[in-house]
VEXDRENGU-818276 format. One line per 3 residues: number of its first residue (from 1); their letters; for each residue y, x, z of N, C-alpha, C, O. Coordinates in steps of 0.05 Angstrom, whole numbers, plus 5000, padded with zeros to 4 digits. Each point is the difference from the previous one (the first is absolute). Layout:
REM VEXDRENGU-818276
NUM	a	Y X Z Y X Z Y X Z Y X Z | ...
***
This chain:
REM VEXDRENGU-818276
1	xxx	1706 4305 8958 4975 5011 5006 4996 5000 5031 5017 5009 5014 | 4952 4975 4999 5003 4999 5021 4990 5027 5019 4981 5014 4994 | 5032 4992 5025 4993 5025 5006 4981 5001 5036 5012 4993 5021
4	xxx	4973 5012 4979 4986 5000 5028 4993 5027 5015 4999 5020 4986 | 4996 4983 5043 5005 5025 5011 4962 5000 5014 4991 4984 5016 | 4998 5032 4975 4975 5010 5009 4996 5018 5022 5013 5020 5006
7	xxx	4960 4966 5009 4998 5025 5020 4977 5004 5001 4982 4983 5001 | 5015 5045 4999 4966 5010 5001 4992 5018 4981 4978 5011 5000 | 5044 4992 4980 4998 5021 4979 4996 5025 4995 5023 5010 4999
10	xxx	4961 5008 4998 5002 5029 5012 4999 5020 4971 5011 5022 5002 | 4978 4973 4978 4988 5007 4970 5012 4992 4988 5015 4982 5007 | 4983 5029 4963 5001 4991 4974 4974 4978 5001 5005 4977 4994
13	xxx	4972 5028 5011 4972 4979 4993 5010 4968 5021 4997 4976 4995 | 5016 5039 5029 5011 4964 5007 5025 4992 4976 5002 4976 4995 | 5009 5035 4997 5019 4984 4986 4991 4997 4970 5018 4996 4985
16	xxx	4957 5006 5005 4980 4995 4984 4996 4978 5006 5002 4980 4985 | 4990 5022 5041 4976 4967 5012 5026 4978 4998 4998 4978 4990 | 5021 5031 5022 5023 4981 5008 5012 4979 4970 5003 4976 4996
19	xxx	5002 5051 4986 5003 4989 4970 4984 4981 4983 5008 4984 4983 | 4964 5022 5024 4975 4992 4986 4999 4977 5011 4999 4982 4984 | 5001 5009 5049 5003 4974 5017 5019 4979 4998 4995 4975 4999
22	xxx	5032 5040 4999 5020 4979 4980 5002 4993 4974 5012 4980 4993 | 4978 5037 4990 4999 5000 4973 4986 4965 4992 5004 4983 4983 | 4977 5022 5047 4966 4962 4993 5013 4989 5007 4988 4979 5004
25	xxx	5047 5016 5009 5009 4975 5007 5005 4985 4972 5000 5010 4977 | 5005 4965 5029 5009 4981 4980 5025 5013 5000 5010 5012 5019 | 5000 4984 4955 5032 5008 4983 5011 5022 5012 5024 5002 5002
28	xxx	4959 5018 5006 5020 5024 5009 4995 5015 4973 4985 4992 4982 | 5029 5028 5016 5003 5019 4973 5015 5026 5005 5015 5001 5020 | 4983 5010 4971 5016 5030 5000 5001 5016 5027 5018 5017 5003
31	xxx	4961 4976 5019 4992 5013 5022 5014 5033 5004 4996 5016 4981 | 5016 4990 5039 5005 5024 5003 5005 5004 5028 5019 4992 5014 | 4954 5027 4993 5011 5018 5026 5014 5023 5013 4997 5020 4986
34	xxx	5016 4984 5035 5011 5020 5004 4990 5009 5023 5004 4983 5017 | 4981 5042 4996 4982 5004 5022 5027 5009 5019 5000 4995 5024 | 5022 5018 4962 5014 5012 5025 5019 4981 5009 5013 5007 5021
37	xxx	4995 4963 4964 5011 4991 5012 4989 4973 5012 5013 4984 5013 | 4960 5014 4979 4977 4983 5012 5010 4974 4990 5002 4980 5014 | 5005 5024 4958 5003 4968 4986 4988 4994 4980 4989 5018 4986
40	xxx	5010 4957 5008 4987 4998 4966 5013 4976 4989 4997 4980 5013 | 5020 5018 4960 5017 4985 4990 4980 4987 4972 4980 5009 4989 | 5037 4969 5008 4972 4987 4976 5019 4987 4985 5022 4994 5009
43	xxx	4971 5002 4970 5011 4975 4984 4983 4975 4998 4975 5001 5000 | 5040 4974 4999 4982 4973 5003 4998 4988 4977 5021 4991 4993 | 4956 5005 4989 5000 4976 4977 5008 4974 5005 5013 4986 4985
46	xxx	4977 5009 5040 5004 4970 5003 5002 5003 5041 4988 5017 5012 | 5024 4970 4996 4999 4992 5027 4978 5017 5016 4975 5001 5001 | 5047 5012 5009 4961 5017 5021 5003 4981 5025 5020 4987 5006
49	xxx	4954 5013 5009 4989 4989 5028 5002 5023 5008 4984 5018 4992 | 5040 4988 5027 5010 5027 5016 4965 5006 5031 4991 5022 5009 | 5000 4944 4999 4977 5004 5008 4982 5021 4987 4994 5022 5009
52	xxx	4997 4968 4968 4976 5009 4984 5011 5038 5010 4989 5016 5015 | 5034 4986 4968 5007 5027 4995 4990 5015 5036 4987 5020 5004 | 5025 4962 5014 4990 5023 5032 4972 5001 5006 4989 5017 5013
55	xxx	4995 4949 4969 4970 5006 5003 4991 5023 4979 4985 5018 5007 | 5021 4981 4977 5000 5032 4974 4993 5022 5025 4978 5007 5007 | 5046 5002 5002 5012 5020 5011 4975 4999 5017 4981 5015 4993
58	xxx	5016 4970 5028 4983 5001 5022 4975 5010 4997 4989 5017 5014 | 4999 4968 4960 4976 5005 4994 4991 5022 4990 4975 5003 4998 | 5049 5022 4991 4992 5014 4990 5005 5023 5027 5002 5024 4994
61	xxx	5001 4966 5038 4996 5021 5023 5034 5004 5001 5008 5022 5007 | 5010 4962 4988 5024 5013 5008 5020 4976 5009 4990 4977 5000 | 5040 5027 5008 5003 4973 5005 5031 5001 4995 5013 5021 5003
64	xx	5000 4954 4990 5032 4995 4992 5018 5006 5030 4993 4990 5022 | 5021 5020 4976 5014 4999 5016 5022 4976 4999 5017 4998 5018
***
């Protein structure tokens, strides 16, 4: 499970947005965030574009560390 470190998170409603943003990547699955340790781990169907996943992130106001 790939695991990535977020910054900008302050809520439960950002780690809503954050989940909901990775959820529309291609082959991600089983999305889960954690606000206090500012990560979110996923499972992949098929090959993720680790790109796509920081444009996800970005777009939804936050950014990969």
């Amino acid at each position: 499970m790939p695991t990535i470190h977020i910054v900008g998170m302050t809520c439960q409603r950002c780690v809503a947005v954050v989940e909901e943003a990775l959820g529309r990547v291609d082959g991600v699955r089983d999305v889960e965030v954690n606000l206090d340790s500012g990560t979110a781990t996923f499972s992949e169907e098929k090959p993720v574009d680790m790109t796509a996943v920081r444009q996800a992130v970005a777009d939804a106001g936050y950014r990969v560390a």
